[in-house]
Jmol script that loads the backbone (N, CA, C; Angstrom):
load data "model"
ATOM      1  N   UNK A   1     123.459  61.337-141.954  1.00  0.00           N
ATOM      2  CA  UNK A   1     124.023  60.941-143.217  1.00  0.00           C
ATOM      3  C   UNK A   1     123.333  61.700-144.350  1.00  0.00           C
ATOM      4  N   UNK A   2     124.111  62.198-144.779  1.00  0.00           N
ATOM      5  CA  UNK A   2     123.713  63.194-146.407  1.00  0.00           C
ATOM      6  C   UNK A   2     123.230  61.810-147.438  1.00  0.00           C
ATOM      7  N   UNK A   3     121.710  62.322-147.995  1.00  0.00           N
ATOM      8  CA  UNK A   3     121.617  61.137-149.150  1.00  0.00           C
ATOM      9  C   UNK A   3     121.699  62.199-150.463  1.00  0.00           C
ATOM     10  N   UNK A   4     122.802  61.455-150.945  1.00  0.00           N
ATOM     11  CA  UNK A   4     123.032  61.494-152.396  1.00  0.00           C
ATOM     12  C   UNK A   4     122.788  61.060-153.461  1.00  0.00           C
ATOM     13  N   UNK A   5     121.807  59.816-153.356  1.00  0.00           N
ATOM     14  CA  UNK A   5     121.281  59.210-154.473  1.00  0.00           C
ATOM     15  C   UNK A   5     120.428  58.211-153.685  1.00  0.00           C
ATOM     16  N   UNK A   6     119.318  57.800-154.914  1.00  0.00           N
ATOM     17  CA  UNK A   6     118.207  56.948-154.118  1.00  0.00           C
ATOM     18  C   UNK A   6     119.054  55.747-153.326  1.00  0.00           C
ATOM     19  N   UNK A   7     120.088  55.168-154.037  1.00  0.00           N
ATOM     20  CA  UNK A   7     120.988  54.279-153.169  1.00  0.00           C
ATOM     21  C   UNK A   7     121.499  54.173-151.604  1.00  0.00           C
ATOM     22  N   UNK A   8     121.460  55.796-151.414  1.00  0.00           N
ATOM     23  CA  UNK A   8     121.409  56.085-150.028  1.00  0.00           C
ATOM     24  C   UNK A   8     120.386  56.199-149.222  1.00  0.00           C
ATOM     25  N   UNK A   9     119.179  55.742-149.457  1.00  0.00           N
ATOM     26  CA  UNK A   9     117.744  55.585-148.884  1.00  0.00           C
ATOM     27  C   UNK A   9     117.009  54.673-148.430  1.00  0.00           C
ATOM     28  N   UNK A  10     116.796  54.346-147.063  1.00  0.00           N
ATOM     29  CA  UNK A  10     116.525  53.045-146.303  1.00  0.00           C
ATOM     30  C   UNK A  10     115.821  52.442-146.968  1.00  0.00           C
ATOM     31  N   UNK A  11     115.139  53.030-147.247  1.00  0.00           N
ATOM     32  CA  UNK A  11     114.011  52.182-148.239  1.00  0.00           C
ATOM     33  C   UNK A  11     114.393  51.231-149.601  1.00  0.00           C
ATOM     34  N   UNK A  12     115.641  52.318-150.357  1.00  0.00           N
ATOM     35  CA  UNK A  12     116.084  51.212-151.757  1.00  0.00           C
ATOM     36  C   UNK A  12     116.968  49.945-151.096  1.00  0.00           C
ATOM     37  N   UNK A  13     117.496  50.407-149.671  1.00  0.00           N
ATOM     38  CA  UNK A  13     117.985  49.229-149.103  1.00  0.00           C
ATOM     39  C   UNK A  13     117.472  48.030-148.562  1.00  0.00           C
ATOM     40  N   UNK A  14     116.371  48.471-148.130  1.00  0.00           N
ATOM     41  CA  UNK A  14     115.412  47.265-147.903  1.00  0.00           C
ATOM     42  C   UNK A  14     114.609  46.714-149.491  1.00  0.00           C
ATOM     43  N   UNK A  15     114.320  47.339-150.178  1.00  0.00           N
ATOM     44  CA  UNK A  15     114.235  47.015-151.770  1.00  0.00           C
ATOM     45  C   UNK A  15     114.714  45.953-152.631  1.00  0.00           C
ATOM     46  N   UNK A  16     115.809  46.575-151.911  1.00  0.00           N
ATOM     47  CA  UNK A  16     116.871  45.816-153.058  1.00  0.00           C
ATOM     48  C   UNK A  16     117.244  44.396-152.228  1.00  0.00           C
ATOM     49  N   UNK A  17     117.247  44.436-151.618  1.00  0.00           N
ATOM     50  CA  UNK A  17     117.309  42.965-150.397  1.00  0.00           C
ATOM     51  C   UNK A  17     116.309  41.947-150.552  1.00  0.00           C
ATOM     52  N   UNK A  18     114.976  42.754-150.894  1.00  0.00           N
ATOM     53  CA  UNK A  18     114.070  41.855-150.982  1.00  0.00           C
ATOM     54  C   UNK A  18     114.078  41.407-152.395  1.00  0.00           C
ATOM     55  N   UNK A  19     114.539  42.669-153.244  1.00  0.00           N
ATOM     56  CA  UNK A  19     114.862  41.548-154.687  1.00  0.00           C
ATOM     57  C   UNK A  19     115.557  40.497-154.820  1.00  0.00           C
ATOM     58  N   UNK A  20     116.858  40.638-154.177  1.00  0.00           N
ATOM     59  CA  UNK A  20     117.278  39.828-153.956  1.00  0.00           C
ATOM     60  C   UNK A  20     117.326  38.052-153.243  1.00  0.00           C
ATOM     61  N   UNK A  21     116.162  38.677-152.314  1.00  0.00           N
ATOM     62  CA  UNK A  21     115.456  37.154-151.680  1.00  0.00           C
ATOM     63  C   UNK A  21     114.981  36.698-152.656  1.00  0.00           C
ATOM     64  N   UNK A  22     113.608  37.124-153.401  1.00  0.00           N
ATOM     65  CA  UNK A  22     113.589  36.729-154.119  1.00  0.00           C
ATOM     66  C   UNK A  22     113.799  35.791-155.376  1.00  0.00           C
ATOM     67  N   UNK A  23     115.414  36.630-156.032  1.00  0.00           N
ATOM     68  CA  UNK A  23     116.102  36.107-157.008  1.00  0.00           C
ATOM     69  C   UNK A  23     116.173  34.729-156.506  1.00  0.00           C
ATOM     70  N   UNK A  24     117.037  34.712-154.964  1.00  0.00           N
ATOM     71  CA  UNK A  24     117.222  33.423-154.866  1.00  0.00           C
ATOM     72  C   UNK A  24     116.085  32.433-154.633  1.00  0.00           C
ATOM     73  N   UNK A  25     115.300  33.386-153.931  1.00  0.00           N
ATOM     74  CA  UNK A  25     113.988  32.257-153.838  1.00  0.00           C
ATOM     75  C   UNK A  25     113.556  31.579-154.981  1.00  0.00           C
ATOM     76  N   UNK A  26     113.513  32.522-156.000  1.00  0.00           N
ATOM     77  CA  UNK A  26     112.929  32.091-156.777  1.00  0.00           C
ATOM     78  C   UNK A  26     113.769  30.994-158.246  1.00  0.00           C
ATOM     79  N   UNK A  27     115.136  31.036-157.935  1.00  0.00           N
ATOM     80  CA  UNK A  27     116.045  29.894-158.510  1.00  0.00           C
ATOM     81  C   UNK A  27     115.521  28.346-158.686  1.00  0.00           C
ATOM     82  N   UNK A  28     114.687  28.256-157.506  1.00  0.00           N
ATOM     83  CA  UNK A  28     113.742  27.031-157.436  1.00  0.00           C
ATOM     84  C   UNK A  28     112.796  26.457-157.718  1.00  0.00           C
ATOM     85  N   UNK A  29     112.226  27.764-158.385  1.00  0.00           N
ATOM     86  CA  UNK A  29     110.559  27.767-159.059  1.00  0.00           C
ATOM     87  C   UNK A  29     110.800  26.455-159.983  1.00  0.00           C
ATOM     88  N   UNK A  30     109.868  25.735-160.256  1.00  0.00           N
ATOM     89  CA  UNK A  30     109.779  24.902-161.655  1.00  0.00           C
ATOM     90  C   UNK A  30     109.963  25.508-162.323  1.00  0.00           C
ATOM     91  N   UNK A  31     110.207  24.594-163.697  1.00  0.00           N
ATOM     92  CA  UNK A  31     110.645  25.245-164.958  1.00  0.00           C
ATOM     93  C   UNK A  31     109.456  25.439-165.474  1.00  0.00           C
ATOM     94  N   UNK A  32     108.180  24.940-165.667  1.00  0.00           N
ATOM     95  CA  UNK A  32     107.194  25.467-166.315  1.00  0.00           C
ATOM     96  C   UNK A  32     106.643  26.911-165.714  1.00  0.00           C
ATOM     97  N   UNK A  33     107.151  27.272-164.665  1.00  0.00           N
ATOM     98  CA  UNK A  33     106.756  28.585-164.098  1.00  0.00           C
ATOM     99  C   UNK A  33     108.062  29.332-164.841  1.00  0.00           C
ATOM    100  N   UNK A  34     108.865  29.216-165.658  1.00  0.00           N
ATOM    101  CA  UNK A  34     109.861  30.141-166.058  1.00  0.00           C
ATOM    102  C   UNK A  34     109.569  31.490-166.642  1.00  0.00           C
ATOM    103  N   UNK A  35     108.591  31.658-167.363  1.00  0.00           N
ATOM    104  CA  UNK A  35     107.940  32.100-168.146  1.00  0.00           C
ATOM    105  C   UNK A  35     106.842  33.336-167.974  1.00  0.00           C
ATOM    106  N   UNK A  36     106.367  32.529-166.354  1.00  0.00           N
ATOM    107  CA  UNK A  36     105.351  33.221-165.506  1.00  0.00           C
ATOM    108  C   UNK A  36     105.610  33.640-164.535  1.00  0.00           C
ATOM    109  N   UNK A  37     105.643  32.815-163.401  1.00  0.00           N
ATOM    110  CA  UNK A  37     105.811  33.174-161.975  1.00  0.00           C
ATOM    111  C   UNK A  37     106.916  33.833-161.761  1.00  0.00           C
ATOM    112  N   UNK A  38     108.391  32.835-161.941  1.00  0.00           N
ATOM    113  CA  UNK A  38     109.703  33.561-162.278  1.00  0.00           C
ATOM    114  C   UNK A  38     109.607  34.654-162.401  1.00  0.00           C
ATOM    115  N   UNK A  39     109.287  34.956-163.746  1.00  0.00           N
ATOM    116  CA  UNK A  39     109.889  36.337-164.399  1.00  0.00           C
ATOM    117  C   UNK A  39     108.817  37.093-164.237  1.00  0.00           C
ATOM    118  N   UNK A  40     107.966  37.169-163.065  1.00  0.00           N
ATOM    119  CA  UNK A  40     106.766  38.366-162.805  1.00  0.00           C
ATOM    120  C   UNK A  40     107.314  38.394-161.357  1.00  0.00           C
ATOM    121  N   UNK A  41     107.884  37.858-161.065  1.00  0.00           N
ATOM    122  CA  UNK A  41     108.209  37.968-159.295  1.00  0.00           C
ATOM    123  C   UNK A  41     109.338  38.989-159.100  1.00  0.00           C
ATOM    124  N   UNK A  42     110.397  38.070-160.030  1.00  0.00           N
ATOM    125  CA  UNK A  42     111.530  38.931-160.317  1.00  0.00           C
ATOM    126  C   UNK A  42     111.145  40.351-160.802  1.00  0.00           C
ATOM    127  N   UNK A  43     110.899  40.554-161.845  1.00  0.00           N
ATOM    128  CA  UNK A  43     110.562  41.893-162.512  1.00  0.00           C
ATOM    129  C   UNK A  43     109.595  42.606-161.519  1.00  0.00           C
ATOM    130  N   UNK A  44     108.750  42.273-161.169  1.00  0.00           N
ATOM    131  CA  UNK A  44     108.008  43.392-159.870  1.00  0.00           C
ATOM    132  C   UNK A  44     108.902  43.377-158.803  1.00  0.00           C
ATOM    133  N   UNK A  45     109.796  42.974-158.493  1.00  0.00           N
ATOM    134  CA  UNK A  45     110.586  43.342-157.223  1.00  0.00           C
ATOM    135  C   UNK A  45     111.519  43.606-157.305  1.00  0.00           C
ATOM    136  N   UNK A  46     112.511  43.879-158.691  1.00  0.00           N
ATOM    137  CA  UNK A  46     113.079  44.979-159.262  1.00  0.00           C
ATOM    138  C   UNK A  46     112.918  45.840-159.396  1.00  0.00           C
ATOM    139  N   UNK A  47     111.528  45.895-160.070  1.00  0.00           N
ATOM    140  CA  UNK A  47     111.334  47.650-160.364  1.00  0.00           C
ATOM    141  C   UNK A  47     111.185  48.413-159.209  1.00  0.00           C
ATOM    142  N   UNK A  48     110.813  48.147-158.287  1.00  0.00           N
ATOM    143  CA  UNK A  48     110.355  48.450-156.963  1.00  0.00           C
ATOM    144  C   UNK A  48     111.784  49.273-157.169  1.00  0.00           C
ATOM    145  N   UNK A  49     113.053  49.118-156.758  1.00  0.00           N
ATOM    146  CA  UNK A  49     114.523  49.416-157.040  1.00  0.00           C
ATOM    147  C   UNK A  49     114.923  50.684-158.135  1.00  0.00           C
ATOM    148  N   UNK A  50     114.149  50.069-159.162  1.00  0.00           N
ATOM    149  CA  UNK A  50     114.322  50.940-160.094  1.00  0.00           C
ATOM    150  C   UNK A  50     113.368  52.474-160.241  1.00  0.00           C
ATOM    151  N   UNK A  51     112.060  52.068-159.331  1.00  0.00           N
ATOM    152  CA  UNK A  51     111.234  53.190-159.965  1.00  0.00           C
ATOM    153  C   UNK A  51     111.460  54.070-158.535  1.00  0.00           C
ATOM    154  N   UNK A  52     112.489  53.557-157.508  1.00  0.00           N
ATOM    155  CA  UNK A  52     112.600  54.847-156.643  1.00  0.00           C
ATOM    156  C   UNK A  52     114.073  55.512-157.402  1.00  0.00           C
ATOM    157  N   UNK A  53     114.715  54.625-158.161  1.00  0.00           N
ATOM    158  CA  UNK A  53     115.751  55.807-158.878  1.00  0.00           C
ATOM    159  C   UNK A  53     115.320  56.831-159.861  1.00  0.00           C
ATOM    160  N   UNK A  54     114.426  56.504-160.562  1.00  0.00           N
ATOM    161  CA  UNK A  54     113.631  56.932-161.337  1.00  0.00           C
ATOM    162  C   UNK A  54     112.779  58.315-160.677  1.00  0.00           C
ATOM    163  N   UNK A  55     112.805  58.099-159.600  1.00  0.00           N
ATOM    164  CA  UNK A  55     111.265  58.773-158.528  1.00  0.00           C
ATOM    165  C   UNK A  55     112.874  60.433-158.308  1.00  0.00           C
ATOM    166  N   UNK A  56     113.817  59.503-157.535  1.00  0.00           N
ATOM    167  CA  UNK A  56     115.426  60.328-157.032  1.00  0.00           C
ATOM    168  C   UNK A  56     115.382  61.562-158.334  1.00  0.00           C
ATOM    169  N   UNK A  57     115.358  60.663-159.610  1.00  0.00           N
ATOM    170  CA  UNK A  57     115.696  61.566-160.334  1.00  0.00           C
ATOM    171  C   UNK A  57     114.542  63.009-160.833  1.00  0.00           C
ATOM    172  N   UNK A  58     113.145  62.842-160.449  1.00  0.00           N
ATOM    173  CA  UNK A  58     112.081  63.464-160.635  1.00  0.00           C
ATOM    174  C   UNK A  58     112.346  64.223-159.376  1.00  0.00           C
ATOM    175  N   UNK A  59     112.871  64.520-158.372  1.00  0.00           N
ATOM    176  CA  UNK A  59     112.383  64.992-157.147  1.00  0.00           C
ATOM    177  C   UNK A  59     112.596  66.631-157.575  1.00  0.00           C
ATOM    178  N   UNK A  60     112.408  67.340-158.814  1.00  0.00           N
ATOM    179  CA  UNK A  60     112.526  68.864-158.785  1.00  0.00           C
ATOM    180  C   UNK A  60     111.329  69.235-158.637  1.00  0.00           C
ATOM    181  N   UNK A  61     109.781  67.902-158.854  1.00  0.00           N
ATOM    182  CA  UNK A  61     108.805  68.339-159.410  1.00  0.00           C
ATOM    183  C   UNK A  61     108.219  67.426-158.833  1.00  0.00           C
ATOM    184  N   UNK A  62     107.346  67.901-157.429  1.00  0.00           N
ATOM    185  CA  UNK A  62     106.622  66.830-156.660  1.00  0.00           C
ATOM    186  C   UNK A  62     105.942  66.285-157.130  1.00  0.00           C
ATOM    187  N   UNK A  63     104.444  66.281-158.347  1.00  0.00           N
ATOM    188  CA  UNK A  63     103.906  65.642-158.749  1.00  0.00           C
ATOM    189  C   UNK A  63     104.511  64.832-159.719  1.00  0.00           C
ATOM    190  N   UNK A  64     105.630  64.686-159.894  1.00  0.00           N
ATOM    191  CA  UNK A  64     106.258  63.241-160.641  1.00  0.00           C
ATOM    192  C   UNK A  64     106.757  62.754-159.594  1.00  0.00           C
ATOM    193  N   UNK A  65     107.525  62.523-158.831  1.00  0.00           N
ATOM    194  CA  UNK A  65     108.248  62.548-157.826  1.00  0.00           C
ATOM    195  C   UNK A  65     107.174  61.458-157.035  1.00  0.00           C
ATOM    196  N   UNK A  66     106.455  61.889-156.752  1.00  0.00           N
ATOM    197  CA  UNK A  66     105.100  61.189-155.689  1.00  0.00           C
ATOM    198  C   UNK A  66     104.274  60.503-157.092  1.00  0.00           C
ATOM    199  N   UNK A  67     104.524  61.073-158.256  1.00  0.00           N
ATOM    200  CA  UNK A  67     103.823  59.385-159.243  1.00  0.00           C
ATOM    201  C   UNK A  67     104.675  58.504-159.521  1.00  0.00           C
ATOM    202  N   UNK A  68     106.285  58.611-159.578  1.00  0.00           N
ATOM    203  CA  UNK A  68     106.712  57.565-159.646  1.00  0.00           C
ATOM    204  C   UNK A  68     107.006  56.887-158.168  1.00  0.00           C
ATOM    205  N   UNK A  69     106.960  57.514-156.709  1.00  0.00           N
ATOM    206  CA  UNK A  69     106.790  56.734-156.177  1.00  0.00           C
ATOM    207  C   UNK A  69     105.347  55.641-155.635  1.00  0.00           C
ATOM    208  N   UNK A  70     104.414  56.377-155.959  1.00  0.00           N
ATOM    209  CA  UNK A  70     103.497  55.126-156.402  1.00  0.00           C
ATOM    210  C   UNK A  70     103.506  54.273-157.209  1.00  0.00           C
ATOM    211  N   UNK A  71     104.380  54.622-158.050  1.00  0.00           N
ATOM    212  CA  UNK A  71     104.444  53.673-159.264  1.00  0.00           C
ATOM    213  C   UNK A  71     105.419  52.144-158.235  1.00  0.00           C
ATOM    214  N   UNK A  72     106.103  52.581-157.281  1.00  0.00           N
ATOM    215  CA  UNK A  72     107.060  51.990-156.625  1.00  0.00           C
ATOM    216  C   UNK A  72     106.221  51.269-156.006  1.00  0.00           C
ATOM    217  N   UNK A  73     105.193  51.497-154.976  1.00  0.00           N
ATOM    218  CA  UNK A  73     104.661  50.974-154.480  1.00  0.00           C
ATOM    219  C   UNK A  73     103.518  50.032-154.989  1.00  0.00           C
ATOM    220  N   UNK A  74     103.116  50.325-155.879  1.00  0.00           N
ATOM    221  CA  UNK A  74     102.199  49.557-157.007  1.00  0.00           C
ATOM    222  C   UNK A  74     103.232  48.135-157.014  1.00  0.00           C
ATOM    223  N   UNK A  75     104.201  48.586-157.606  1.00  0.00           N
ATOM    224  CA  UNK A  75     105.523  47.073-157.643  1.00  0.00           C
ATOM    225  C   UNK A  75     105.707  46.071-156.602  1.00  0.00           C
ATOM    226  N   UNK A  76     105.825  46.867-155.551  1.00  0.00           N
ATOM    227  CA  UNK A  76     105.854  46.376-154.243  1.00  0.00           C
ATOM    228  C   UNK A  76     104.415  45.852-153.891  1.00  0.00           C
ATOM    229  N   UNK A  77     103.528  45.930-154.183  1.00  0.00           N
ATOM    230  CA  UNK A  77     102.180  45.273-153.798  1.00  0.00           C
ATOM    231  C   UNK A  77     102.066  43.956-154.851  1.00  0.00           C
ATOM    232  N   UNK A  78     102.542  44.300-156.131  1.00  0.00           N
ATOM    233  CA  UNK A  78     102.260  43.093-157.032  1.00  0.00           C
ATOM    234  C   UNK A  78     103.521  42.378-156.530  1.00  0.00           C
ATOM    235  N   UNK A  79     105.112  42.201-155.963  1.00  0.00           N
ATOM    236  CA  UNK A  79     105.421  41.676-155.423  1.00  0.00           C
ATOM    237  C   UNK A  79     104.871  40.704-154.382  1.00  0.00           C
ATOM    238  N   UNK A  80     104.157  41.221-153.969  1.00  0.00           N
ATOM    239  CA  UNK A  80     103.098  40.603-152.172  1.00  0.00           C
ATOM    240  C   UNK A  80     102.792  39.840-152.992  1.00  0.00           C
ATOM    241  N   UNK A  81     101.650  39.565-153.773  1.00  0.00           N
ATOM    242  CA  UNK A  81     101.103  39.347-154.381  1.00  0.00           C
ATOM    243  C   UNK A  81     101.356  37.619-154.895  1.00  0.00           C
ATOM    244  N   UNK A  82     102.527  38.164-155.863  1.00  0.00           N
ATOM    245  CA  UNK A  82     103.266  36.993-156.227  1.00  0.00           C
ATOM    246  C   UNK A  82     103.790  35.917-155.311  1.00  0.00           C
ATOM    247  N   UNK A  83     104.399  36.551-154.136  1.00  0.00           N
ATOM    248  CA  UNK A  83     104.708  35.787-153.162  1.00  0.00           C
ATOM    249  C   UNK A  83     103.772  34.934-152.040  1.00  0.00           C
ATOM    250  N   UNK A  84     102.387  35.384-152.500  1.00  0.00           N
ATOM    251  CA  UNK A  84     101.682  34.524-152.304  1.00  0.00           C
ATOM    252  C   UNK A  84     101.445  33.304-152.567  1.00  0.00           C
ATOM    253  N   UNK A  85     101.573  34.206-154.451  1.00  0.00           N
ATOM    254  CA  UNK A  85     101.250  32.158-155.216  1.00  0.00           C
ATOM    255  C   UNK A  85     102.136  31.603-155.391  1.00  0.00           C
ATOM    256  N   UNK A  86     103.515  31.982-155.123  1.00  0.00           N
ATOM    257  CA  UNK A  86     104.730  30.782-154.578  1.00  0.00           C
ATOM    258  C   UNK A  86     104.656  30.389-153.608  1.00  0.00           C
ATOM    259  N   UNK A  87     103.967  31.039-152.399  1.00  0.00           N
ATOM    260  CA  UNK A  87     103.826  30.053-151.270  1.00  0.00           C
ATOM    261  C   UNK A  87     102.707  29.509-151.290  1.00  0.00           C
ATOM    262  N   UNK A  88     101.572  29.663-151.882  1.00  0.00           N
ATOM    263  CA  UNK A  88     100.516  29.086-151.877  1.00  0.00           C
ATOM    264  C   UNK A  88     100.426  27.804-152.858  1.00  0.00           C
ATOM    265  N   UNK A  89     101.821  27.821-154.052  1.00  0.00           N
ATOM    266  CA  UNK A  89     101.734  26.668-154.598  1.00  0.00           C
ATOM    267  C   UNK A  89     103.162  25.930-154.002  1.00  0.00           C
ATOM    268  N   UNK A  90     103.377  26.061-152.749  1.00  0.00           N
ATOM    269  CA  UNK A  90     104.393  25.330-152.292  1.00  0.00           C
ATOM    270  C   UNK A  90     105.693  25.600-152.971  1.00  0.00           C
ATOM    271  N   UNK A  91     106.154  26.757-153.187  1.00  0.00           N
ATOM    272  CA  UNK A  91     107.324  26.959-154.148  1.00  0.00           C
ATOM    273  C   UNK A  91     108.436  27.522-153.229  1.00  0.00           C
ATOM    274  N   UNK A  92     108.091  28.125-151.816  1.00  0.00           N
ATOM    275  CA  UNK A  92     109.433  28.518-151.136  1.00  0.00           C
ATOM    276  C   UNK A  92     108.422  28.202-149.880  1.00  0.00           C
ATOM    277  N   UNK A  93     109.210  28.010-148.411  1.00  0.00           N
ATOM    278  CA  UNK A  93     109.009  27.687-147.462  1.00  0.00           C
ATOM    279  C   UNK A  93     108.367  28.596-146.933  1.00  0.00           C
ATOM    280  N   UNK A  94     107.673  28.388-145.713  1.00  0.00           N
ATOM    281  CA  UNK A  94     106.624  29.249-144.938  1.00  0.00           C
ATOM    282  C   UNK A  94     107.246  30.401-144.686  1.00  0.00           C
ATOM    283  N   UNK A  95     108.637  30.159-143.710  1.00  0.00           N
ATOM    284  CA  UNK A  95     109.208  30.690-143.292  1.00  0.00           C
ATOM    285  C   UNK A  95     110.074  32.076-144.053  1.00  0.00           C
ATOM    286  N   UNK A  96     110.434  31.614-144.977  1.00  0.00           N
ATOM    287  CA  UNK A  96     110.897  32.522-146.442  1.00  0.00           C
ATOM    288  C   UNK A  96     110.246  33.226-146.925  1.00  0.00           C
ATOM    289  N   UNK A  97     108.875  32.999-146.762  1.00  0.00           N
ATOM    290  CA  UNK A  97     107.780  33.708-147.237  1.00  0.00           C
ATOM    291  C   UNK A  97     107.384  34.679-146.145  1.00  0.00           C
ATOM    292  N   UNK A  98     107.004  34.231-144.573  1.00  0.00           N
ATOM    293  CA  UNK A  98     107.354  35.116-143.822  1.00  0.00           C
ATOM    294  C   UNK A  98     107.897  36.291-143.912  1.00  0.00           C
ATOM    295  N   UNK A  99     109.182  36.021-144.106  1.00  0.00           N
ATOM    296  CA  UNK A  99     110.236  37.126-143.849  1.00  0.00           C
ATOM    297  C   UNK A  99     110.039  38.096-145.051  1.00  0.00           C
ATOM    298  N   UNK A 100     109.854  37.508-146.223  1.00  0.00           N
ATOM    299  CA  UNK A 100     110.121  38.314-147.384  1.00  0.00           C
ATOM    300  C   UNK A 100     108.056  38.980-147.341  1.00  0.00           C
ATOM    301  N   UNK A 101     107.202  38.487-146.766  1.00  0.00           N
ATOM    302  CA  UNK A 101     106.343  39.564-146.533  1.00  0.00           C
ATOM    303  C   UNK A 101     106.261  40.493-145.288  1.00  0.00           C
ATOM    304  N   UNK A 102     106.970  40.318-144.832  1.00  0.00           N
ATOM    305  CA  UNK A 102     108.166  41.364-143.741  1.00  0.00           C
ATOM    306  C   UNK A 102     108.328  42.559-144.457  1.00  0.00           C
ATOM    307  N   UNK A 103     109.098  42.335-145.820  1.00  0.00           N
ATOM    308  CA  UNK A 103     110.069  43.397-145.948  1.00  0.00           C
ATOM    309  C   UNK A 103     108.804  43.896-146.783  1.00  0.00           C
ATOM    310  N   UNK A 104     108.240  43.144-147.456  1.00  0.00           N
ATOM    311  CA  UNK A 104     107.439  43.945-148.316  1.00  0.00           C
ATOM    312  C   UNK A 104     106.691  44.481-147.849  1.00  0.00           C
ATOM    313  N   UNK A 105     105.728  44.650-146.683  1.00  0.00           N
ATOM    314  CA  UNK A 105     105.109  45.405-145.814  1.00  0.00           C
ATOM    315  C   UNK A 105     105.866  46.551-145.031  1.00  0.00           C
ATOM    316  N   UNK A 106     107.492  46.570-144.933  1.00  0.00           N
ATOM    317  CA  UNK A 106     108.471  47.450-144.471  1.00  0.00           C
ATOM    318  C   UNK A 106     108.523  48.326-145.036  1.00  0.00           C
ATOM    319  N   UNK A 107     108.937  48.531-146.486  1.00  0.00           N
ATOM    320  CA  UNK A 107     108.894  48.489-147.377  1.00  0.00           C
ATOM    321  C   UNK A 107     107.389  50.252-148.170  1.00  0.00           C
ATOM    322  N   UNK A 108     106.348  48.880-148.165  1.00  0.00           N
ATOM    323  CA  UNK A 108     105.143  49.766-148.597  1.00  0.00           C
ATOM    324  C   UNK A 108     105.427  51.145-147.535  1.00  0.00           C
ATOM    325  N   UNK A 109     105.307  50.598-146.426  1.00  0.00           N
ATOM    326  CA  UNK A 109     104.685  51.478-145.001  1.00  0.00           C
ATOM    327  C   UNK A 109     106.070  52.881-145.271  1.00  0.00           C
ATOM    328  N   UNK A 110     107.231  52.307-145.306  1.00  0.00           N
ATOM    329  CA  UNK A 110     108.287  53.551-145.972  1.00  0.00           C
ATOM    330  C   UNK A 110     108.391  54.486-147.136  1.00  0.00           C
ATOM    331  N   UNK A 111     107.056  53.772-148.103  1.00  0.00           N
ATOM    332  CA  UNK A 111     107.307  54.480-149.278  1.00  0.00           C
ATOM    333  C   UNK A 111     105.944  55.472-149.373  1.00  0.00           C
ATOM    334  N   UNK A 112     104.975  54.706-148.117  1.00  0.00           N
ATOM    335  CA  UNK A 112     103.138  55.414-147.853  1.00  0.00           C
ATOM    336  C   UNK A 112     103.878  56.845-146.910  1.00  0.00           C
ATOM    337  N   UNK A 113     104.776  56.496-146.593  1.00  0.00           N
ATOM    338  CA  UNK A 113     105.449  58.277-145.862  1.00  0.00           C
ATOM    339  C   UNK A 113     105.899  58.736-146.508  1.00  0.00           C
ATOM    340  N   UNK A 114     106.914  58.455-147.586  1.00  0.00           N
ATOM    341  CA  UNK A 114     107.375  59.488-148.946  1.00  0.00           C
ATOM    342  C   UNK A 114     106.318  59.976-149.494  1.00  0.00           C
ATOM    343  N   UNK A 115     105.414  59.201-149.759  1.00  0.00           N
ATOM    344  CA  UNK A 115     104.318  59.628-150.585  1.00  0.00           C
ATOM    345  C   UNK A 115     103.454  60.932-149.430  1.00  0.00           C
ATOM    346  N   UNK A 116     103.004  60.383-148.690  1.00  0.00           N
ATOM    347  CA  UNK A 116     102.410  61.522-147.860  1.00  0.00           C
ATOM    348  C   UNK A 116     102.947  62.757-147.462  1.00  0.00           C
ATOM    349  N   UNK A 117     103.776  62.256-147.385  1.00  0.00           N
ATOM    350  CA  UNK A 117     105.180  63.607-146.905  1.00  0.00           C
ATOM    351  C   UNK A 117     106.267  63.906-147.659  1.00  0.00           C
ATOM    352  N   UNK A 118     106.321  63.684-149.090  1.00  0.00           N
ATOM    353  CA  UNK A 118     107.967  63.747-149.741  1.00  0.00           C
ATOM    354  C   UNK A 118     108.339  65.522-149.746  1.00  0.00           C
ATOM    355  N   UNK A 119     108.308  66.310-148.978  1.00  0.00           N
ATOM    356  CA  UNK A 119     109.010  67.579-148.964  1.00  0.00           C
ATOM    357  C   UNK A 119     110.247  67.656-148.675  1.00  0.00           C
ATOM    358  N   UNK A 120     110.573  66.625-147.654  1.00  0.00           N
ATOM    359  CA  UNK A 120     112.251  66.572-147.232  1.00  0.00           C
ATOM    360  C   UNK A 120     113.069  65.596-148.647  1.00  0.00           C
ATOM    361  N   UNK A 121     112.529  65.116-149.101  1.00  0.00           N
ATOM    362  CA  UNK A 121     113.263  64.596-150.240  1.00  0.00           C
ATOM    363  C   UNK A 121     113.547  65.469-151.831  1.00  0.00           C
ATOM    364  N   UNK A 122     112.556  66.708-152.276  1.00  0.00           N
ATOM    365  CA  UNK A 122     112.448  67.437-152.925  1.00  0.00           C
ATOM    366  C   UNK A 122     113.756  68.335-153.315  1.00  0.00           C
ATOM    367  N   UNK A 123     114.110  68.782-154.554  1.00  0.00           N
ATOM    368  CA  UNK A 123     115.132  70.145-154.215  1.00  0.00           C
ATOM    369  C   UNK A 123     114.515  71.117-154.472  1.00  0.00           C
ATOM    370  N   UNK A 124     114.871  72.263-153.810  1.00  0.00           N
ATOM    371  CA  UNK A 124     114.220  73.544-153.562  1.00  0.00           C
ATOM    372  C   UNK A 124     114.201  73.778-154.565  1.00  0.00           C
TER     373      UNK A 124
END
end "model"
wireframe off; spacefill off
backbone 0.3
color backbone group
């Protein structure tokens, strides 16, 4: 399969899935977490999404290219992160949490090979 845009890249697909757990996971948060937890969970596991389109669009010039995909992975770790202290303050189930530190470890480990290796993603 020809990729034509970061959209076509296993990785924004697993990305964007996990934002999406998220979103919904996180529909449930208390309301005094609206403010905090919410909208830091959400927003780091968006950008994750956003900073490999961002990364797609740098790829003429490897050293942007490989800083915005760290920048991706930085997102994706403060994601982990967060999804700790929703499960650690009882805010989504074990199991939910499980899975969604699944992807986020899927995830890192896909974007620690772009980074090490992004030559096949580059244009000449």
């Amino acid at each position: 399969m020809k990729i034509n845009s970061a959209r076509d890249l296993e990785v924004y697909h697993f990305a964007y899935e996990l934002a999406m757990d998220v979103f919904q996971a996180s529909k449930s948060f208390p309301a005094e977490e609206k403010y905090a937890l919410t909208d830091q969970i959400r927003r780091s596991s968006r950008s994750v999404c956003s900073n490999l389109r961002e990364a797609w669009a740098k790829r003429r010039y490897e050293a942007h290219f490989v800083s915005k995909l760290t920048d991706c992975d930085g997102e994706n770790g403060e994601t982990d992160t967060w999804l700790d202290f929703a499960h650690d303050c009882g805010y989504i189930l074990k199991s939910d949490y499980e899975k969604q530190k699944a992807k986020c470890q899927r995830v890192g480990a896909m974007l620690g090979k772009m980074i090490i290796s992004p030559e096949g993603f580059l244009i000449s």
